[in-house]
PAROKE-630169 format. One record per atom (N, C-alpha, C, O, CB): residue number from 1; chain; atom name; x, y, z. Coordinates in nm, 3 decimals, decimal comma. Glycine has a CB too. Example, Ala and Ser with C-alpha at 12.3 -4.5 7.8 and 13.67 -1.06 7.14 Angstrom:
! PAROKE-630169
<1; 'A'; 'N'; <1,319; -0,569; 0,780>> <1; 'A'; 'CA'; <1,230; -0,450; 0,780>> <1; 'A'; 'C'; <1,320; -0,330; 0,780>> <1; 'A'; 'O'; <1,424; -0,332; 0,846>> <1; 'A'; 'CB'; <1,131; -0,447; 0,905>> <2; 'A'; 'N'; <1,285; -0,225; 0,708>> <2; 'A'; 'CA'; <1,367; -0,106; 0,714>> <2; 'A'; 'C'; <1,290; 0,003; 0,787>> <2; 'A'; 'O'; <1,341; 0,114; 0,804>> <2; 'A'; 'CB'; <1,408; -0,060; 0,572>> 
END
This chain:
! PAROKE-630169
<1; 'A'; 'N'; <0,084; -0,117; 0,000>> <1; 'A'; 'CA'; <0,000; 0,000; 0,000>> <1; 'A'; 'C'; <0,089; 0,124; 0,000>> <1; 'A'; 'O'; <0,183; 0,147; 0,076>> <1; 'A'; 'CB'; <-0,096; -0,001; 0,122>> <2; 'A'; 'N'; <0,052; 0,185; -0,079>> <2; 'A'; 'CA'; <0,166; 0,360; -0,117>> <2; 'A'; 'C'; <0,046; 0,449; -0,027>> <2; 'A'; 'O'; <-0,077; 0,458; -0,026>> <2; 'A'; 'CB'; <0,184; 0,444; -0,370>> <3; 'A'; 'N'; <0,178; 0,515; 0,056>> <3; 'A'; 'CA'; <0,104; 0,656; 0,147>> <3; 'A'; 'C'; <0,165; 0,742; 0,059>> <3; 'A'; 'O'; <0,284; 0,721; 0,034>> <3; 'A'; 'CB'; <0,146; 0,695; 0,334>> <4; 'A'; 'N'; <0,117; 0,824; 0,013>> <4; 'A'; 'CA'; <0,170; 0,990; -0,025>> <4; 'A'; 'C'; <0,189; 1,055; 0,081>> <4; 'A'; 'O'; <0,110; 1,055; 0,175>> <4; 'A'; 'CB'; <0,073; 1,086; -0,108>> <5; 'A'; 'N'; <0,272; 1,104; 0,077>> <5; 'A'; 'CA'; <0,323; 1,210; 0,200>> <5; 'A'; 'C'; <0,342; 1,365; 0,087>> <5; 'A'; 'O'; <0,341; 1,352; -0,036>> <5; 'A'; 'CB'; <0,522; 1,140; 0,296>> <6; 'A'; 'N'; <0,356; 1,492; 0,148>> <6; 'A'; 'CA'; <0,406; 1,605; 0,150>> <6; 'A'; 'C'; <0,592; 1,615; 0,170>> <6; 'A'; 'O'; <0,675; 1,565; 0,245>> <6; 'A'; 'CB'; <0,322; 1,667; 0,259>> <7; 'A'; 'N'; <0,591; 1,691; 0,078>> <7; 'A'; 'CA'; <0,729; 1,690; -0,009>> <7; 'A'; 'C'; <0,759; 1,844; -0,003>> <7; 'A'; 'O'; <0,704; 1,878; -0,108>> <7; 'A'; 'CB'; <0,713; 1,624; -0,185>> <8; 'A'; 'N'; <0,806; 1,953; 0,046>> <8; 'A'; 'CA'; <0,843; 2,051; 0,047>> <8; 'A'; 'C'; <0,704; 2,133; -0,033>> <8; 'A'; 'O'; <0,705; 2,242; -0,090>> <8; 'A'; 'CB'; <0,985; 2,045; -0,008>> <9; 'A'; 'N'; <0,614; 2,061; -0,018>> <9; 'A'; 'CA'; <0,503; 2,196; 0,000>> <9; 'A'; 'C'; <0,406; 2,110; -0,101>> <9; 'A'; 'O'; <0,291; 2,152; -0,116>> <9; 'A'; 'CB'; <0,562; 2,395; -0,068>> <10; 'A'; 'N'; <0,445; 1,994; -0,169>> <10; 'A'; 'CA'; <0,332; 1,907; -0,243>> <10; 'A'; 'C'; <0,309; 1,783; -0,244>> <10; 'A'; 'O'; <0,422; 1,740; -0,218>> <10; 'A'; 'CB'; <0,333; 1,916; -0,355>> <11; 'A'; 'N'; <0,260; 1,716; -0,253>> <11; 'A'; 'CA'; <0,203; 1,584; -0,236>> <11; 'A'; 'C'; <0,270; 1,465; -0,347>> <11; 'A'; 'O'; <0,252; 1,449; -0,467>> <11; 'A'; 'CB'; <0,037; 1,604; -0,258>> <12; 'A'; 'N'; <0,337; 1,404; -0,266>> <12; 'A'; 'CA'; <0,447; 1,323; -0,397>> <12; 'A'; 'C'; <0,382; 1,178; -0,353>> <12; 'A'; 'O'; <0,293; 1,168; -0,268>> <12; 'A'; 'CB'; <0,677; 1,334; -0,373>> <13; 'A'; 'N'; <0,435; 1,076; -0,418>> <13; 'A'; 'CA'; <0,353; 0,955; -0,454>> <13; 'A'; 'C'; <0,518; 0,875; -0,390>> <13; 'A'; 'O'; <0,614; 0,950; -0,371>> <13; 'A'; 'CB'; <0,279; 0,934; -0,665>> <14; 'A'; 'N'; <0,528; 0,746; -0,368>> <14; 'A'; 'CA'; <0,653; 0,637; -0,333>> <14; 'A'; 'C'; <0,743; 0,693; -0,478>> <14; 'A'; 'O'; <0,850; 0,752; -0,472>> <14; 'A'; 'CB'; <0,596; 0,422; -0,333>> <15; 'A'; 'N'; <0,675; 0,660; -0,599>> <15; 'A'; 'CA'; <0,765; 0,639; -0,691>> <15; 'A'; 'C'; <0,772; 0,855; -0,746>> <15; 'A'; 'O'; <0,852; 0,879; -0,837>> <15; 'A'; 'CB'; <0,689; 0,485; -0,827>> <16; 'A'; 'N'; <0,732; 0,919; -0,716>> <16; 'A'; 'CA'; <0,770; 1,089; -0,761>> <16; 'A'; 'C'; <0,878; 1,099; -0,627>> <16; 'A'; 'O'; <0,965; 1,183; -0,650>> <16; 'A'; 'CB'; <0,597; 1,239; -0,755>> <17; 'A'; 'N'; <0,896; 1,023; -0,473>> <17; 'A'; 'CA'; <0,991; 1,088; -0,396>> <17; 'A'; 'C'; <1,133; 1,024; -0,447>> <17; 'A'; 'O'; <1,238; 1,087; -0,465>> <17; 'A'; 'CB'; <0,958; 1,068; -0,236>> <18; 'A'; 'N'; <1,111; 0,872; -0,468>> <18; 'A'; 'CA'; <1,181; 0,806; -0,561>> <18; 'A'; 'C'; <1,281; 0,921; -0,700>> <18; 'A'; 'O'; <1,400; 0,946; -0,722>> <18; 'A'; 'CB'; <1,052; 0,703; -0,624>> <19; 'A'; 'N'; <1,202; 0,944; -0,738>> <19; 'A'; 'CA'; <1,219; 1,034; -0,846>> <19; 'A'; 'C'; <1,285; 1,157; -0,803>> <19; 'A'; 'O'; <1,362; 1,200; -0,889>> <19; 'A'; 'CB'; <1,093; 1,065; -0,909>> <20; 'A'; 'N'; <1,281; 1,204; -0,730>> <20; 'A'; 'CA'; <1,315; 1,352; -0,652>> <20; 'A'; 'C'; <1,458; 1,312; -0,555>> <20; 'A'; 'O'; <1,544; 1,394; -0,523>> <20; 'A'; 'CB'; <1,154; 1,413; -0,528>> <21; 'A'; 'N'; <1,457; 1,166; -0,519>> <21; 'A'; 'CA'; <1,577; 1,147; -0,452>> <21; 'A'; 'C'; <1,694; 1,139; -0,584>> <21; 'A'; 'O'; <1,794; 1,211; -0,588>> <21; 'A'; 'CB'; <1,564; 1,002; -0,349>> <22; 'A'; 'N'; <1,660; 1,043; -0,681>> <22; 'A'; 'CA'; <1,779; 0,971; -0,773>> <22; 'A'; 'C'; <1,778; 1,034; -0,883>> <22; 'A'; 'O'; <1,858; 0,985; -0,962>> <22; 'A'; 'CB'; <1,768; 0,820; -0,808>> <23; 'A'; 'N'; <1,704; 1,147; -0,933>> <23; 'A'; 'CA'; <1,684; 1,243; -1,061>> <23; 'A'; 'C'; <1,603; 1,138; -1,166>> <23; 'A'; 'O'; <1,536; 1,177; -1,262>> <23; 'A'; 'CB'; <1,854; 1,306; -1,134>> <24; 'A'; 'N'; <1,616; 1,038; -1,139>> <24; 'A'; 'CA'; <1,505; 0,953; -1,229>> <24; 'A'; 'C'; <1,409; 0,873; -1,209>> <24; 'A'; 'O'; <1,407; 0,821; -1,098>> <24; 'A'; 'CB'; <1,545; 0,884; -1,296>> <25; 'A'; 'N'; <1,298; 0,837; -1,307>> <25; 'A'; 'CA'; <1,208; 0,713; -1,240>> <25; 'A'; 'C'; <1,265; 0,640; -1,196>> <25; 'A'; 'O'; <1,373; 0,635; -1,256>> <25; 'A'; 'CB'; <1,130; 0,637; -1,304>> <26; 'A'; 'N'; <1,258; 0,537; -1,080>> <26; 'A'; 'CA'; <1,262; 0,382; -1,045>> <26; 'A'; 'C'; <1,210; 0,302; -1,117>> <26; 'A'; 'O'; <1,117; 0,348; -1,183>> <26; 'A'; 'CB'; <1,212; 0,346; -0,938>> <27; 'A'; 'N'; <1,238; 0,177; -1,132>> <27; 'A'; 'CA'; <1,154; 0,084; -1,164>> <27; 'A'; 'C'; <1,044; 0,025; -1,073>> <27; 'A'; 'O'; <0,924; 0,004; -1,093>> <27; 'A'; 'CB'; <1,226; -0,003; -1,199>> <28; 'A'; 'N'; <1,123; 0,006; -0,966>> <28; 'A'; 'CA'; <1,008; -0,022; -0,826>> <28; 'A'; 'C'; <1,002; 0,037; -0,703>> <28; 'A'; 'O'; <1,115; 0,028; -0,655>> <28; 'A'; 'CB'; <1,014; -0,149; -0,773>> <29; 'A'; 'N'; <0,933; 0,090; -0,632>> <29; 'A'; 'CA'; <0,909; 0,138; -0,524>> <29; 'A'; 'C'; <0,845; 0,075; -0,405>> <29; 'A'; 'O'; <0,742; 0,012; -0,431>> <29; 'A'; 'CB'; <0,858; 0,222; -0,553>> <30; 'A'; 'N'; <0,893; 0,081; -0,248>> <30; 'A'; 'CA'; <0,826; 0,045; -0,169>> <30; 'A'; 'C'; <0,742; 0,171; -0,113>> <30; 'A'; 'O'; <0,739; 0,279; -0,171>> <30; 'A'; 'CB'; <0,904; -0,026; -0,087>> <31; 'A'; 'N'; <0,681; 0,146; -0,006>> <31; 'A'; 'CA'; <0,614; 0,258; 0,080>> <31; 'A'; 'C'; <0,698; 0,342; 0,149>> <31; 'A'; 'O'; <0,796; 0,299; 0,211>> <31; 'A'; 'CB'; <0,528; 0,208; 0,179>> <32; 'A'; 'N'; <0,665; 0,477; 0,144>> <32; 'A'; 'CA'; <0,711; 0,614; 0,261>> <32; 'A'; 'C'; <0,717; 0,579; 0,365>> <32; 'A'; 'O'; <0,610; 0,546; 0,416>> <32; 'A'; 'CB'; <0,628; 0,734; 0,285>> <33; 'A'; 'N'; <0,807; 0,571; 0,423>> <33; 'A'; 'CA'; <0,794; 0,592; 0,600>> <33; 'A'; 'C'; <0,853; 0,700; 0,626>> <33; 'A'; 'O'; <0,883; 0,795; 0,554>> <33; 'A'; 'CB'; <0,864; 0,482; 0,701>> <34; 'A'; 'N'; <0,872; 0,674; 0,774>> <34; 'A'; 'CA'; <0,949; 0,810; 0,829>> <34; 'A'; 'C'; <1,066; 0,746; 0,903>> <34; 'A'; 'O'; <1,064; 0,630; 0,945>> <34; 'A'; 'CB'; <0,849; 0,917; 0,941>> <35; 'A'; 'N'; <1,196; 0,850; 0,919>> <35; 'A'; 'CA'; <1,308; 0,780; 0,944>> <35; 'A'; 'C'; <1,356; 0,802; 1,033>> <35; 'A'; 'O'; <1,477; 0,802; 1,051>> <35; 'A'; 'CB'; <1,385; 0,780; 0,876>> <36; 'A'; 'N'; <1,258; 0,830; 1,124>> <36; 'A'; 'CA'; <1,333; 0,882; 1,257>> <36; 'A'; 'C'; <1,429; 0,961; 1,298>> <36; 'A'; 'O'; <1,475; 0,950; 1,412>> <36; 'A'; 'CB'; <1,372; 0,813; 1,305>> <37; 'A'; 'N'; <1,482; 1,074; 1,190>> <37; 'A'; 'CA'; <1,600; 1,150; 1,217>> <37; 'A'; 'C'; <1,599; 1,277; 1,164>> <37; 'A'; 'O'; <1,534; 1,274; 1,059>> <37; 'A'; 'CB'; <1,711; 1,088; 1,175>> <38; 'A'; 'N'; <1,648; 1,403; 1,190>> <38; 'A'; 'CA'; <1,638; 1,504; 1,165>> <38; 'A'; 'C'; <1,717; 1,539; 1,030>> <38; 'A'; 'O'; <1,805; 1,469; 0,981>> <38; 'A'; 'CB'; <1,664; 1,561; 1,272>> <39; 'A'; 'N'; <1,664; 1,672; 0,973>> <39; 'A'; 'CA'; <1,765; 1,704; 0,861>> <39; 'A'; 'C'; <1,884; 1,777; 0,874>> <39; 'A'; 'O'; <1,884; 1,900; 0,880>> <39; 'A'; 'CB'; <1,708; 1,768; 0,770>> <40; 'A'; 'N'; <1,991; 1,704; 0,878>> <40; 'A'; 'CA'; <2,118; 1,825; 0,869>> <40; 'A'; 'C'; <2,112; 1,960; 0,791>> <40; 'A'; 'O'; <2,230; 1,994; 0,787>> <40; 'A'; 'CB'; <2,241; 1,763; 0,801>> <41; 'A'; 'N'; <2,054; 2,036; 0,740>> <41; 'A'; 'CA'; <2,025; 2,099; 0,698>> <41; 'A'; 'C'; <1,944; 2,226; 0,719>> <41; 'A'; 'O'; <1,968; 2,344; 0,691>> <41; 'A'; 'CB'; <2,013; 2,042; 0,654>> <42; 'A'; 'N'; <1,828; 2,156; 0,785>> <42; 'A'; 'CA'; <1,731; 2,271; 0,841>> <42; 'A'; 'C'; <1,653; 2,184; 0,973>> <42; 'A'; 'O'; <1,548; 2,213; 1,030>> <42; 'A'; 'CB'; <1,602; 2,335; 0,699>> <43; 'A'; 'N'; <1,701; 2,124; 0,987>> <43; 'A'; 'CA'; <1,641; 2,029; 1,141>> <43; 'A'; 'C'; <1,484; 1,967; 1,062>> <43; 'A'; 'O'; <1,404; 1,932; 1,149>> <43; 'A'; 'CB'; <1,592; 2,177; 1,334>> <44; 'A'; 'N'; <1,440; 1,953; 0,941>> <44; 'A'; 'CA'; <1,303; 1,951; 0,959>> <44; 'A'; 'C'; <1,299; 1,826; 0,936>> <44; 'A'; 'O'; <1,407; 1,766; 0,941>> <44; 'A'; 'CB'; <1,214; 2,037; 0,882>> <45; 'A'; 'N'; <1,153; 1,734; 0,897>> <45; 'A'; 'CA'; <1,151; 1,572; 0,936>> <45; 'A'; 'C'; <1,167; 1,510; 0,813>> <45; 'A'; 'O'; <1,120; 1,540; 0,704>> <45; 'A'; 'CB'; <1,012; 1,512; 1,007>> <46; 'A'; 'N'; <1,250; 1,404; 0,852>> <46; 'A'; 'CA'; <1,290; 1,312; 0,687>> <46; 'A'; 'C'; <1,224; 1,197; 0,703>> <46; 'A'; 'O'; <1,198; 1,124; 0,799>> <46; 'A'; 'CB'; <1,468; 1,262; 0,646>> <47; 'A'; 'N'; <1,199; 1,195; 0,569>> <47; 'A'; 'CA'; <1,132; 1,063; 0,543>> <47; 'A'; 'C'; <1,203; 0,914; 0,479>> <47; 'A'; 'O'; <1,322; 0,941; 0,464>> <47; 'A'; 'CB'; <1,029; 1,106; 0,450>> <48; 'A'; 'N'; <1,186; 0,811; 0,448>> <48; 'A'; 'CA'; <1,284; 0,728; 0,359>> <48; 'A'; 'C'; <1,175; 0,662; 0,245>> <48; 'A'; 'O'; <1,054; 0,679; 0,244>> <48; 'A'; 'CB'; <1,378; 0,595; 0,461>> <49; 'A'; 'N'; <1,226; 0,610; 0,184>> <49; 'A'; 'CA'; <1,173; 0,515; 0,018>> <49; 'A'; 'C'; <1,252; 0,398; -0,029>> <49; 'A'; 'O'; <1,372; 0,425; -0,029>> <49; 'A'; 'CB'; <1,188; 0,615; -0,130>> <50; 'A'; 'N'; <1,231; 0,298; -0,061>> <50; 'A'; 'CA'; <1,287; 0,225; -0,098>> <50; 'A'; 'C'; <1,258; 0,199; -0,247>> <50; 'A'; 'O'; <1,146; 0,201; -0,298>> <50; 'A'; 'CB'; <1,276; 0,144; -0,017>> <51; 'A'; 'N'; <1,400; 0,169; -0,324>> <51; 'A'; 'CA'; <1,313; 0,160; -0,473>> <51; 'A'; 'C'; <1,450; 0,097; -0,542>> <51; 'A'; 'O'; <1,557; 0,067; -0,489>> <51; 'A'; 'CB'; <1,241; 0,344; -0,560>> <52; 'A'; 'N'; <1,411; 0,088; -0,671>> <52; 'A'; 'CA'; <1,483; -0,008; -0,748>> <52; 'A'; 'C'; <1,518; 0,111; -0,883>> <52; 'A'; 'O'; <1,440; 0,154; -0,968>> <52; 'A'; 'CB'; <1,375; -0,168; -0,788>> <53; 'A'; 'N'; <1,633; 0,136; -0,866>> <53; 'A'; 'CA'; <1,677; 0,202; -0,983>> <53; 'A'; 'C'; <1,708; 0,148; -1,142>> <53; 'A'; 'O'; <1,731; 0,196; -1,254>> <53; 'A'; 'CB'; <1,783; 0,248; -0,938>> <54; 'A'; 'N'; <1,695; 0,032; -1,083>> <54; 'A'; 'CA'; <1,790; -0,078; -1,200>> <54; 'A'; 'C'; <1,785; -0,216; -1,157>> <54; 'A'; 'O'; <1,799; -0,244; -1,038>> <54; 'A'; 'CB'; <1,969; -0,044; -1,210>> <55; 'A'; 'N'; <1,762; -0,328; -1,268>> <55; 'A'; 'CA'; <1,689; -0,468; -1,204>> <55; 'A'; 'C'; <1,773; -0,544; -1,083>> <55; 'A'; 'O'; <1,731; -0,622; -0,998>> <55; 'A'; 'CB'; <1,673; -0,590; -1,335>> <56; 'A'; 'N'; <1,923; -0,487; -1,106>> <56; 'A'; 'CA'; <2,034; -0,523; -1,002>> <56; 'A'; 'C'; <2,037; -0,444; -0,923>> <56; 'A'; 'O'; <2,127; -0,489; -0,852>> <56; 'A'; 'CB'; <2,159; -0,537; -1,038>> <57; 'A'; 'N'; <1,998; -0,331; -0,866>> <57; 'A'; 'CA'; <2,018; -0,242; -0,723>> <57; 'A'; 'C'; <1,897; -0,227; -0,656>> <57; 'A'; 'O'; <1,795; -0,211; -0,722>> <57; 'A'; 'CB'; <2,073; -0,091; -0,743>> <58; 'A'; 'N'; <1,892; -0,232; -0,495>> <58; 'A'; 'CA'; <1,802; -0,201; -0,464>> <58; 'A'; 'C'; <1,859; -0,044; -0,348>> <58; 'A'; 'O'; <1,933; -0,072; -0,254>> <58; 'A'; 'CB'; <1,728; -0,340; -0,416>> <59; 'A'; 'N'; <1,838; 0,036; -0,359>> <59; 'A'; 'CA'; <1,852; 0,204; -0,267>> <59; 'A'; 'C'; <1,741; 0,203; -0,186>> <59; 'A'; 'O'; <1,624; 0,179; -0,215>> <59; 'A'; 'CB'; <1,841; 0,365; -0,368>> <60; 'A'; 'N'; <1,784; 0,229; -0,096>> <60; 'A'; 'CA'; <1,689; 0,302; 0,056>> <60; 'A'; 'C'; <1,746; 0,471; 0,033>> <60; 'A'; 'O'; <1,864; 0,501; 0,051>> <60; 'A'; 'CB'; <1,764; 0,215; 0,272>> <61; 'A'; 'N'; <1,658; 0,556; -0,001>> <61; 'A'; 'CA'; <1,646; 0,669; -0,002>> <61; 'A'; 'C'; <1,608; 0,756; 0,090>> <61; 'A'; 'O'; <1,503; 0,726; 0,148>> <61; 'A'; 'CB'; <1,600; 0,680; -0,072>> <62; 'A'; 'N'; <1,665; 0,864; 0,124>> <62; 'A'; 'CA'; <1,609; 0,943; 0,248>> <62; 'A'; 'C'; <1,589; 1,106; 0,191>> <62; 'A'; 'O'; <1,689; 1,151; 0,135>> <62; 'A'; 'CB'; <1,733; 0,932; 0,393>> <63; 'A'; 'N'; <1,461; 1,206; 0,201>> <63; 'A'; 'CA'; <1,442; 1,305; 0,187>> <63; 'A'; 'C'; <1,372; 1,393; 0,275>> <63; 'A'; 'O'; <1,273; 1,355; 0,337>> <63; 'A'; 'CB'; <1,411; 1,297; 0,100>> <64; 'A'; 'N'; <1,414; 1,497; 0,285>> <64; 'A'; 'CA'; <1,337; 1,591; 0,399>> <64; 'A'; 'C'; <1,238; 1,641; 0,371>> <64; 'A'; 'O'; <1,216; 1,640; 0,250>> <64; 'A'; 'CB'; <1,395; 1,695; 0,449>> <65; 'A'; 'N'; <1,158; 1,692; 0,436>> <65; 'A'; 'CA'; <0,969; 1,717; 0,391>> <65; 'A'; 'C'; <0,982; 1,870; 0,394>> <65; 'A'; 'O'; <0,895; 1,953; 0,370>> <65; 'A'; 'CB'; <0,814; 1,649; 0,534>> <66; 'A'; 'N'; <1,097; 1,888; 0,424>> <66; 'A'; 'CA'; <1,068; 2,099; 0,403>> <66; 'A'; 'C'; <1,224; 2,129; 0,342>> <66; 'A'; 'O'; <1,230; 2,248; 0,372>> <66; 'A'; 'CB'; <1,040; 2,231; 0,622>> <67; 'A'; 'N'; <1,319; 2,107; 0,293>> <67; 'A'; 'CA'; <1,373; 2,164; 0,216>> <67; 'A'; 'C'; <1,475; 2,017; 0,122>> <67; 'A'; 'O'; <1,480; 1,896; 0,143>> <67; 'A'; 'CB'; <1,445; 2,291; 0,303>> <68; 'A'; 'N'; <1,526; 2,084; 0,045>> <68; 'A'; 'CA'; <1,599; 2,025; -0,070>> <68; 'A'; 'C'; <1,711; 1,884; -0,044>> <68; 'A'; 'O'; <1,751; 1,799; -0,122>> <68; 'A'; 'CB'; <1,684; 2,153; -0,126>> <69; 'A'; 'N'; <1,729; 1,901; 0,064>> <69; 'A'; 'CA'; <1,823; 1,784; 0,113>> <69; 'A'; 'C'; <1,807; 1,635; 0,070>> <69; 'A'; 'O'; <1,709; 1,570; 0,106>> <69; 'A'; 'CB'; <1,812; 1,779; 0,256>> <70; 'A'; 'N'; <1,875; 1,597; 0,015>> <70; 'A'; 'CA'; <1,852; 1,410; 0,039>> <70; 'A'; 'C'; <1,955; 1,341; 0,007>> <70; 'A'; 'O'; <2,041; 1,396; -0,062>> <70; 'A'; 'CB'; <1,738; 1,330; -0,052>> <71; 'A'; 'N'; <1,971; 1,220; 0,043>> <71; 'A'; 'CA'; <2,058; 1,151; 0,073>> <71; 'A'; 'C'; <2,041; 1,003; 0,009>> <71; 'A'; 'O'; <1,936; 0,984; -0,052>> <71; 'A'; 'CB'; <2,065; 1,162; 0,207>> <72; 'A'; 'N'; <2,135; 0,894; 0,017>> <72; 'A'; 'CA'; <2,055; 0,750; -0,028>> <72; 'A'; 'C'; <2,188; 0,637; 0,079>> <72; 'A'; 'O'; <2,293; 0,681; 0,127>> <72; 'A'; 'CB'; <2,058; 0,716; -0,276>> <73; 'A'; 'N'; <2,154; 0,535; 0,088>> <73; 'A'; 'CA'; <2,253; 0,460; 0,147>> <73; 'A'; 'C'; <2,347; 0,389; 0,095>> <73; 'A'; 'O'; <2,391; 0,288; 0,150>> <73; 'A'; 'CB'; <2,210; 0,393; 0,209>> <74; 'A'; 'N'; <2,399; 0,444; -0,043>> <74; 'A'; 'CA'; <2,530; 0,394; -0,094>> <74; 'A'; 'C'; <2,626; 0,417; -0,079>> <74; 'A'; 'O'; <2,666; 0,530; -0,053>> <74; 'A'; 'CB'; <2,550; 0,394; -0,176>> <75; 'A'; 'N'; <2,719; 0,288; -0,095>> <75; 'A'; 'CA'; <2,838; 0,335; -0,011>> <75; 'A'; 'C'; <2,936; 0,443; -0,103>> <75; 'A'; 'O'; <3,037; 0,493; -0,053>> <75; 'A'; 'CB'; <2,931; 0,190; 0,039>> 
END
């Protein structure tokens, strides 16, 4: 089940935060959560995504809900 969450002022979908983390579609997306941690940036609340960039990678993505910041867990 996909939650849409709010994205720096609009309503993004698993696979548009997807999109906003890696500059491109995914192929697959899991559900939004929240990641329990603040933004280095502007302290405000981040969220994470999981998604499939490519049939061999899978990225856990992390983005903040009020400004531009994001991050992913590659090494």
């Amino acid at each position: 089940m996909s939650e849409n969450r709010v994205v720096e002022g609009r309503m993004v979908t698993p696979a548009k935060l997807a999109e906003l983390i890696e500059g491109e579609s995914p192929m697959d997306t899991e559900a939004i959560e929240d990641a329990d941690r603040e933004c280095p940036d502007c302290g405000g609340n981040v969220i994470s995504v999981g998604y499939m960039p490519s049939v061999t990678e899978f990225v856990t993505g992390y983005k903040c809900q009020d400004c531009a910041w994001s991050e992913t867990d590659r090494d």
